[in-house]
Structure formats: C-alpha cells, structure tokens
C-alpha positions as CSV (number, residue, x, y, z in Angstrom):
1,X,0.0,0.0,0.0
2,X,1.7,3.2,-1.1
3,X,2.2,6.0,1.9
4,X,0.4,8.8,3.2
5,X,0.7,11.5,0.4
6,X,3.3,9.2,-2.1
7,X,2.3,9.5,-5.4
8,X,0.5,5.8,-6.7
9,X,2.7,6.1,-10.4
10,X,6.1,6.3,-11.5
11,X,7.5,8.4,-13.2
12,X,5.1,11.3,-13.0
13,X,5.9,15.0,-12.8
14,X,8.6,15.3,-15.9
15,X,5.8,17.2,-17.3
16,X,4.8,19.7,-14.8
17,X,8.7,20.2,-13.2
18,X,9.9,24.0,-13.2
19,X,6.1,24.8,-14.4
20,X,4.2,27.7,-12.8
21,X,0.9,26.4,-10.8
22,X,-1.1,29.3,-9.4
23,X,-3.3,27.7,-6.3
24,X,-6.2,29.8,-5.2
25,X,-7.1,28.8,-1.8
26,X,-3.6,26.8,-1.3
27,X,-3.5,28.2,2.4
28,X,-6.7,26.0,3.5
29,X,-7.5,22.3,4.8
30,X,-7.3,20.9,0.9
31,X,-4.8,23.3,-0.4
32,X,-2.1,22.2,1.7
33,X,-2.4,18.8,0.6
34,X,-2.5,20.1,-3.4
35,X,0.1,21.8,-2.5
36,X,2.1,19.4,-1.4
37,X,1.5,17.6,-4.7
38,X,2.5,19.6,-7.0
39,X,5.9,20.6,-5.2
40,X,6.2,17.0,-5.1
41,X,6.1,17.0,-8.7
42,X,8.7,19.8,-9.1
43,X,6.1,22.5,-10.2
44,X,6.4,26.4,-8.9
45,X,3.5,26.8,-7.0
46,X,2.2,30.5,-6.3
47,X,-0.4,30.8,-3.4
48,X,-3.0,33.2,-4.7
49,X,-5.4,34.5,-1.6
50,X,-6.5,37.6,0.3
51,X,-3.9,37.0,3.2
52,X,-0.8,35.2,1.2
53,X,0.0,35.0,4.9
54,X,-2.3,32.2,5.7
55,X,-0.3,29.9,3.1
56,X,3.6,31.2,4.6
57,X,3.7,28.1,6.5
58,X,3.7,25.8,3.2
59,X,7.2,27.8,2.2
60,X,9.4,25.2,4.0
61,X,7.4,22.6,1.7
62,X,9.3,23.7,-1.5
63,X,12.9,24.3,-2.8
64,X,14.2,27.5,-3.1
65,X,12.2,29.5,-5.3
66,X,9.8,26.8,-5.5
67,X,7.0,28.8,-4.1
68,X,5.5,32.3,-4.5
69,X,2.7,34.3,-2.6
70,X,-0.3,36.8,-4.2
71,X,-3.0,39.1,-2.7
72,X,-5.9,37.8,-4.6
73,X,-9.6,38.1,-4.1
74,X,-11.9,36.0,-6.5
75,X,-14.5,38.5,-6.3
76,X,-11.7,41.1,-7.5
77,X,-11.4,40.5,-11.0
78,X,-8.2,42.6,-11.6
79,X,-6.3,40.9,-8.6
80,X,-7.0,37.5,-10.6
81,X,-5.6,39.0,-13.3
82,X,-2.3,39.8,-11.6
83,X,-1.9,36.7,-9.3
84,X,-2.4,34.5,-12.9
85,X,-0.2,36.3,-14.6
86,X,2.7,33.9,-16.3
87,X,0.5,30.5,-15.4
88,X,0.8,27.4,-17.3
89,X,-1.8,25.7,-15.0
90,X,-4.4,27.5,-12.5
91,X,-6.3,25.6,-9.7
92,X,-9.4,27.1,-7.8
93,X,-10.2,25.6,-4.5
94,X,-12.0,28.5,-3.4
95,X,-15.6,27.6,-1.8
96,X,-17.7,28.7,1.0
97,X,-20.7,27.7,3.3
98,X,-21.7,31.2,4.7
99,X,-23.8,32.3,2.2
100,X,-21.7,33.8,-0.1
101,X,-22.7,31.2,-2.6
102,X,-23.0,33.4,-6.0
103,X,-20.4,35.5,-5.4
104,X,-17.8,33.0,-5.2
105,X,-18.9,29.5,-6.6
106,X,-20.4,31.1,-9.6
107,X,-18.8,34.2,-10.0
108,X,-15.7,33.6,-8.6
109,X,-15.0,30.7,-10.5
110,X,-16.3,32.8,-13.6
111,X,-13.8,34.7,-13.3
112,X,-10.7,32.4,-12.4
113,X,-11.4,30.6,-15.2
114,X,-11.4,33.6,-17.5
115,X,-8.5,35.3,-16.5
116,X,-6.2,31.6,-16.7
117,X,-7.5,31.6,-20.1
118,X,-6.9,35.2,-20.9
119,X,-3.4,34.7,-19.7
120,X,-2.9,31.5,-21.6
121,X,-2.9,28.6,-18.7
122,X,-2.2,25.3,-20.4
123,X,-4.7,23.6,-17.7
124,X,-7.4,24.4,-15.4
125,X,-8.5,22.6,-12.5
126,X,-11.5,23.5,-10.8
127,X,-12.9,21.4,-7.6
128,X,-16.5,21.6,-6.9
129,X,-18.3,19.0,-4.9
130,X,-20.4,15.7,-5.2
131,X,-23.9,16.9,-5.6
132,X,-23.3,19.6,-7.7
133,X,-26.6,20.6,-9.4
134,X,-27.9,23.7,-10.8
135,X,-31.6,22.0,-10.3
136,X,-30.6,21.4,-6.1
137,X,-32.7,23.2,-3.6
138,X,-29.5,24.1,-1.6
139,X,-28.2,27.5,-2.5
140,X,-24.8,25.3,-2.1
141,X,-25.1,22.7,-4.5
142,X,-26.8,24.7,-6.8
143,X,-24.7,27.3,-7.3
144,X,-21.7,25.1,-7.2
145,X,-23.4,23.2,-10.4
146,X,-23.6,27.0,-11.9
147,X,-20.4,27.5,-11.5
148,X,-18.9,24.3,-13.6
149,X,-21.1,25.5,-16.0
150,X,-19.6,28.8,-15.8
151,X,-16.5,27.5,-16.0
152,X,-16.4,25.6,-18.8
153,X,-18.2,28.6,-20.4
154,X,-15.4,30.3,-19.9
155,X,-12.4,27.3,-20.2
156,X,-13.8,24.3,-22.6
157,X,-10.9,22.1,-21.5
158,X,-11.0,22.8,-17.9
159,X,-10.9,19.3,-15.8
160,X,-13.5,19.6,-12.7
161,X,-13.1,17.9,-9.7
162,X,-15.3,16.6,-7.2
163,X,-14.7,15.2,-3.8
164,X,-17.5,13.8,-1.7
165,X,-16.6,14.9,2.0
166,X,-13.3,15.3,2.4
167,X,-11.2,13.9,5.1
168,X,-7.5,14.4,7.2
169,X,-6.1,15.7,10.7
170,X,-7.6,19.5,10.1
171,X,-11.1,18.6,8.7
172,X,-14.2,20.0,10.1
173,X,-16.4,17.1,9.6
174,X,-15.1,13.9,10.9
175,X,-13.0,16.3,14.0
176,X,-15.9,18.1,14.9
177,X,-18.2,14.6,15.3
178,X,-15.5,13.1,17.3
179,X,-15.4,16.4,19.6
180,X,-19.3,15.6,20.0
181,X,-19.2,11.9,20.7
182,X,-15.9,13.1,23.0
183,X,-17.9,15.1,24.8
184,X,-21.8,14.0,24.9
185,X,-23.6,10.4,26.5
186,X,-26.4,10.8,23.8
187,X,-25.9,12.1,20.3
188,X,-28.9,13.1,17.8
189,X,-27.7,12.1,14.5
190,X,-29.9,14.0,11.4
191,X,-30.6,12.2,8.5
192,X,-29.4,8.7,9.6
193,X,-29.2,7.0,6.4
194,X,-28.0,9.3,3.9
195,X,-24.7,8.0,2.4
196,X,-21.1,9.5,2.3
197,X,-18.1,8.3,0.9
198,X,-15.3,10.2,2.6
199,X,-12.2,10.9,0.4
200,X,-9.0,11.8,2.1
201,X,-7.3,15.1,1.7
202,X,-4.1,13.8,0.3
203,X,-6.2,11.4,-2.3
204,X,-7.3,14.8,-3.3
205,X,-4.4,16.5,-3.1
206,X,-2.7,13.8,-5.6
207,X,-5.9,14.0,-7.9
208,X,-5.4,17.8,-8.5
209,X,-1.7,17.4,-9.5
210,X,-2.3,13.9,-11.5
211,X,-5.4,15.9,-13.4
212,X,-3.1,18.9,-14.3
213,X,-0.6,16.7,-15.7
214,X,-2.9,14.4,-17.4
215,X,-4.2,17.9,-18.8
216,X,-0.8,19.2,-19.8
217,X,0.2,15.7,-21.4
218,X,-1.6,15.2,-24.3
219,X,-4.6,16.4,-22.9
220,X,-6.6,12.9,-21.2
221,X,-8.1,15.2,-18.8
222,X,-9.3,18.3,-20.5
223,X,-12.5,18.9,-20.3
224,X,-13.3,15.8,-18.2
225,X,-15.4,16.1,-15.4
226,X,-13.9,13.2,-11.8
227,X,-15.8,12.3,-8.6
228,X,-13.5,11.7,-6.1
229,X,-14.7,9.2,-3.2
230,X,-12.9,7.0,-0.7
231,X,-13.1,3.1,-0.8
232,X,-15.6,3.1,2.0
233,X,-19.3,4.0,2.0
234,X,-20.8,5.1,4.9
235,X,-24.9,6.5,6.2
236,X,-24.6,9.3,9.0
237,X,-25.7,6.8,11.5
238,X,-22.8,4.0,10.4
239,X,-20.1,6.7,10.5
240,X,-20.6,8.4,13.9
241,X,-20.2,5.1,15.1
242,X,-17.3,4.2,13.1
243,X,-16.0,7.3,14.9
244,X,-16.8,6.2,18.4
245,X,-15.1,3.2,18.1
246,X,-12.0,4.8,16.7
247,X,-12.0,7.1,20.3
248,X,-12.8,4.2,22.4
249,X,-16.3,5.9,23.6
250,X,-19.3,4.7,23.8
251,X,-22.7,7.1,23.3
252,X,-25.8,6.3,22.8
253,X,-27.3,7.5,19.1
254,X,-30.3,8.9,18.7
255,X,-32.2,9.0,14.9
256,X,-33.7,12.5,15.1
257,X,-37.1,12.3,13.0
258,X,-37.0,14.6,9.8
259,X,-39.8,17.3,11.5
260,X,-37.8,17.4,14.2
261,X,-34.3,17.9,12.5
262,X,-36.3,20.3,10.1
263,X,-37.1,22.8,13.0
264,X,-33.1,22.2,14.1
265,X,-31.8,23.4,11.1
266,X,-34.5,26.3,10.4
267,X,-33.2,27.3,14.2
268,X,-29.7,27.1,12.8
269,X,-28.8,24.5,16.1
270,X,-28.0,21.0,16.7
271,X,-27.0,20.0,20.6
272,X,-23.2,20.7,20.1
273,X,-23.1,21.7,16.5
274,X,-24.4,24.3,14.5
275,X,-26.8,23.4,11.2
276,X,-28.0,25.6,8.4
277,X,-31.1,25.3,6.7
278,X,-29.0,25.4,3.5
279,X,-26.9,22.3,5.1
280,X,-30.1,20.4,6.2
281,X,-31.0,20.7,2.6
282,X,-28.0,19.1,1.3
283,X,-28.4,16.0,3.9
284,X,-31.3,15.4,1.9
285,X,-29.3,13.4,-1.2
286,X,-26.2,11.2,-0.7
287,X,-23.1,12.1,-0.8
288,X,-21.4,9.1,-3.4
289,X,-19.7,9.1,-6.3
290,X,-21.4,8.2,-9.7
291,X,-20.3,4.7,-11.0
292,X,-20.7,5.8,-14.2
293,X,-18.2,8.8,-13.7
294,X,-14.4,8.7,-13.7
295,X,-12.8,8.7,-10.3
296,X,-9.7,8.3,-8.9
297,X,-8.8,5.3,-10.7
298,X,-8.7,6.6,-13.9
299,X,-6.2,9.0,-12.6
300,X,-4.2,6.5,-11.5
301,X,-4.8,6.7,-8.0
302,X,-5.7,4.1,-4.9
303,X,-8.7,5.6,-2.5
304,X,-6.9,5.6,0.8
305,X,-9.5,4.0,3.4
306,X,-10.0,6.3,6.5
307,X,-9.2,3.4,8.9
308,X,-5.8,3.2,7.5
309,X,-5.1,6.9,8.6
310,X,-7.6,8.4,11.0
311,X,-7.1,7.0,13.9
312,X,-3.5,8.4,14.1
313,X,-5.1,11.8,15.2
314,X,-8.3,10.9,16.6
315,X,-6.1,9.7,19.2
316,X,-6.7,13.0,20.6
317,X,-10.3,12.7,21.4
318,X,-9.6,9.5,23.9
319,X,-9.6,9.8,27.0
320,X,-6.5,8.3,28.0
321,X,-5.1,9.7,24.7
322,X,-3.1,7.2,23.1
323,X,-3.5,4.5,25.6
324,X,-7.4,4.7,25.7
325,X,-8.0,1.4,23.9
326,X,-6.0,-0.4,26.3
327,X,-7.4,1.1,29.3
328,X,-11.1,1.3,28.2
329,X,-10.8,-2.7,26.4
330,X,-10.0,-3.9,29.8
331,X,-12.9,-2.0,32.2
C-alpha cells in the first residue's frame, strides 16, 4: 500500500517540473495537501489568496524559489488577473458555506477561469463537490453546479473535480463529530441514512496534481469532469459510530425524525453543532460518487480508506489519549 501522500505512479511530474501552478485557496484544509503535490512534482506553486499570509507556512514545503505568494480576491477580477499572470496551469479551491454562494462558486469561478485563459494557462482545475446541481434546492449545490457550467463557459478544457466529504487531521467534519461523541452520552444524528463516501485530503491532493498533468500531457483530462470518493461508503448513523469506536467511547445514538431535525436546522442548532437550513437541505441526497463517472482510478490513483489513517489523530479525542484502547478494552 503506497504511503500517506506518495504518489501511486512512476514516473510522474517530468511534465509539470519548473512549471508555474497558481493555487487559489492553497492556504486551507485541501490546499495544503494540493500543494504538497505539485511541489512533489517539481512544479512552482504560487499561493494566490487575500492574506498570502495564511499559506507562509507551506514555504518550507518547496525548494528555493519553489513557491511564491499573491494578494488575490476572487471577487476582484483585476487581482485575478495579476496573481495569474505567467501561469501554465491555475487551480481554484476557493468555496464557502456562509452564504456567499454566487459571489464565489459562480462568479468567482467565472472569473478564475477567464482570467487563466486570458493569460494562456495550459490547464485548469477546478474542484466543486459531489452533488453539484444547478436543479438542487441548496443554494450550495446549486450554485456550485452554476459554477462548472460557468466554468467551462469560460475554459472548454477545464478538468473539474469533485470530492465527496473530504477527510485528514484539520477537517471539520469527521473532528468536529469526534469532539461531539468526546464530549456527549447521547448524540442526535440527522438524517441517519444518507450515504457518504469520505475521500481523504491527500487522495485529493494527488488527484489535483495527476489531473493537471494528465491535462498538460496530451490532454486525457481536458475537459473531463472526476468524482473523487474514498473506498468506503458510509450512512450518517454508520459513521458516527465508526467514529466512536476509533476514540474508544461509547454514546448512545439517537435518529432524530426529519420534522424534528427540520425545525433544528430552520433554528440554525444542533445540541453541540451548529446546522444551516441550507446544510439540512443538502443532507437530503447522498453524498457518493457516480459509478458511471471517472474517479480516482482513472487518474491513477488508490482511495486511501480512513481506517488506515484516522485513527492516528483521533487519538486526541480519547480519554487516555493514546493509551485509551488499552485502558477502556480492559474495564
């Protein structure tokens, strides 16, 4: 089984090495992992967001002169312009769940995608999400399916991405339900049996760098739209307890009946997490990938399973840290 973050193929990166790779949104949970890809593969990577600050702490990642830092704001088509400026690939990672949804999923990506054409970017990547659907009720799929469109409106030969929920040490998904279960006897889970298929970050991270060089190489991904899912398919219910086990605890779980969940989420509060209406919304489809769309595989990759990996830092949430298991196995 290859490592955390080691690439699955031989051989890869001649293509992309000295080649300039503008990351918008580098400085976040999924960025560091692309990131670490494409440095990996010998690219220059330029970290294109409004704080460049946010992403100084990748520096040490890269050679000298590896990577580069720009003031950018997606909504701010002229800083685009300048942070793209000598790109042969562009990635957009940019997204949002506080209700900025058209501003940035549709015309944010707009305008990434125009300006890495306008300044004659060999490839563009752009991640969206599993359940991406101009026809969803959630302003956040929705607008996230407008924006693929937009994108490819604006760059035909752009590859899109997109991840189901994705997973790794910093995440706010699997972390903040192991801080729950950590803390609470009882936990209400919403929407019990809707399905996930959690990717992990670096899976993702690889996927970005593999699509930008299958994009620059001949051109296999142009244009091609991936769904990027782990090997493992989970409901709501099945993976808070998945969860429990990994941190040795022991709640009990509670189906919360959809009127009831419905007021939750129009209240904007679930016992020890918030909830959005918008987010309730999007609990209403699964969260898998489409067998009948490419995935992982067809970039050459292997779905990293999130037993193989998360337990290392849920360790944290035990409660005799790393030696809970032992402890709590023999009560």
């Amino acid at each position: 089984m290859r490592r955390v973050g080691e690439r699955a193929a031989d051989g890869m990166g001649r293509v992309m090495r000295n080649k300039l790779v503008v990351l918008f949104g580098g400085g976040g949970f999924v960025g560091r992992y692309v990131a670490q890809g494409l440095l990996r593969q010998g690219a220059r990577v330029r970290f294109a967001q409004r704080d460049p600050r946010q992403a100084f702490f990748l520096k040490p990642q890269g050679g000298l002169g590896q990577t580069q830092f720009a003031g950018a704001d997606i909504t701010r088509p002229d800083t685009v312009a300048r942070a793209v400026a000598g790109a042969d690939a562009v990635v957009n990672l940019v997204g949002t769940l506080d209700g900025q949804f058209q501003a940035i999923h549709v015309d944010g990506a707009r305008t990434v995608a125009e300006a890495a054409l306008k300044a004659g970017a060999g490839a563009l990547v752009h991640v969206s999400a599993i359940g991406a659907d101009p026809d969803s009720p959630s302003a956040y799929a929705r607008t996230k399916g407008e924006g693929e469109a937009a994108v490819l409106a604006a760059f035909p030969h752009a590859t899109i991405l997109r991840p189901s929920i994705v997973f790794g040490p910093e995440d706010r998904f699997v972390n903040r339900f192991a801080g729950m279960i950590a803390r609470s006897p009882v936990i209400p889970v919403l929407k019990p049996n809707t399905r996930f298929q959690p990717v992990f970050a670096a899976d993702v991270g690889d996927a970005v760098a593999a699509a930008i060089e299958g994009a620059m190489d001949g051109g296999g991904a142009q244009g091609r739209t991936y769904d990027l899912g782990g090997p493992d398919v989970f409901t709501m219910e099945r993976l808070q307890r998945w969860i429990a086990d990994a941190i040795g605890r022991r709640p009990a779980f509670v189906a919360v009946p959809d009127f009831a969940g419905a007021a939750l989420a129009k209240a904007g509060f679930l016992p020890g997490a918030p909830i959005t209406w918008d987010q309730w919304l999007m609990l209403g489809r699964d969260n898998v990938v489409d067998p009948a769309r490419d995935g992982l595989a067809a970039l050459g990759l292997h779905p990293t399973a999130m037993a193989a990996v998360a337990p290392g830092w849920l360790v944290r949430f035990r409660r005799q840290g790393r030696f809970g298991r032992q402890v709590e196995d023999m009560a």
